[in-house]
N, C-alpha and C positions, 0 to 999 in steps of 0.2 A: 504493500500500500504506500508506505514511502516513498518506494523507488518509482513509484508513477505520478505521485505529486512533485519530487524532485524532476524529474521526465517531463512532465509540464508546463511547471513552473517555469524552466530552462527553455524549453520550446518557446515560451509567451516573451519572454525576455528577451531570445535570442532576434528576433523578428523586428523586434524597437531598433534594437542596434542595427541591424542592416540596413536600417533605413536617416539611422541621425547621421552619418558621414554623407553620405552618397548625392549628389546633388545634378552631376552630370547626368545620367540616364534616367531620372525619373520626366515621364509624360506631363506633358503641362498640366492634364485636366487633374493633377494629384495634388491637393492641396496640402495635406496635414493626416498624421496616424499618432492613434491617442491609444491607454488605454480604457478600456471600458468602463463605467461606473460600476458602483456598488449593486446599484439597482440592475443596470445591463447585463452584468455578469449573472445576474439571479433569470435574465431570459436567453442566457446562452451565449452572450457573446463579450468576447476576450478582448477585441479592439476595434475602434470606428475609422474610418476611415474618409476623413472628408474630402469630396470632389468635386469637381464645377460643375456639378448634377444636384448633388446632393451625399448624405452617406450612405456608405455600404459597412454594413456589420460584416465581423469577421471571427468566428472560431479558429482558435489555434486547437493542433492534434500533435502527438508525436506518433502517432502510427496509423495505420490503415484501418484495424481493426478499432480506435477508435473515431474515425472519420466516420467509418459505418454505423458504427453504434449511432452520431448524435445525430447522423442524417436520416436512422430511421424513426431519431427519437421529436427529431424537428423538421421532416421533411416540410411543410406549409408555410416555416419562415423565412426569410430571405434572406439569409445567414448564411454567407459564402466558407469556406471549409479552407484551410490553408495544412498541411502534413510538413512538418519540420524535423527534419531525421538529423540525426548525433553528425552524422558528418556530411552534414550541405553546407556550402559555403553562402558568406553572407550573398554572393550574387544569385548563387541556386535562390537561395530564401525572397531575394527581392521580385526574383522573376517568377516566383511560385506563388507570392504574394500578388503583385500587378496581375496576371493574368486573370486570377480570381477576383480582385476587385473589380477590371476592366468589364468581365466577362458579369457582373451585377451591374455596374453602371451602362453598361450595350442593353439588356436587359428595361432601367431604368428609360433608355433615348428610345427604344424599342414603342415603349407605352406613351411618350408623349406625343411621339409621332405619327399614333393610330387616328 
């Protein structure tokens, strides 16, 4: 039990950081990555992600198995899923990050556009 809150905890943590240096490759429409409130965190998600849309919620996972778990526990929210494994670098993390925000904010331009 521990070692999956250390596992986590570390996942949630490691994802801030790849993202406070990095300044050249992020998209314009990314404005700001937080973490989650108190309250947020009590509906599942680990960090917000503000964009020239709006946010996109984000769960942090350290593994597949529980990616699965919260997706079949929160499939109806809009709570994009990010897997942060022991040894991705912070680029792996940024671009595994961006894709899933991106891929919530297309989603987002998707419905204003109907």
């Amino acid at each position: 039990l521990f070692r999956r809150f250390y596992r986590r905890r570390h996942a949630e943590k490691i994802i801030f950081e790849a993202f406070r240096e990095e300044t050249d490759n992020i998209p314009e429409w990314f404005v700001d990555l937080r973490r989650g409130t108190p309250e947020e965190d009590r509906r599942g998600i680990d960090a917000v992600c503000q964009t020239d849309v709006g946010k996109v919620y984000l769960q942090i996972k350290s593994s597949s198995a529980g990616e699965e778990k919260f997706r079949s526990e929160h499939f109806r929210k809009p709570i994009e899923v990010v897997v942060v494994r022991s040894g991705d670098s912070e680029a792996i993390i940024r671009a595994k990050a961006l894709t899933a925000i991106k891929a919530q904010r297309d989603k987002f331009l998707a419905k204003r556009n109907l």
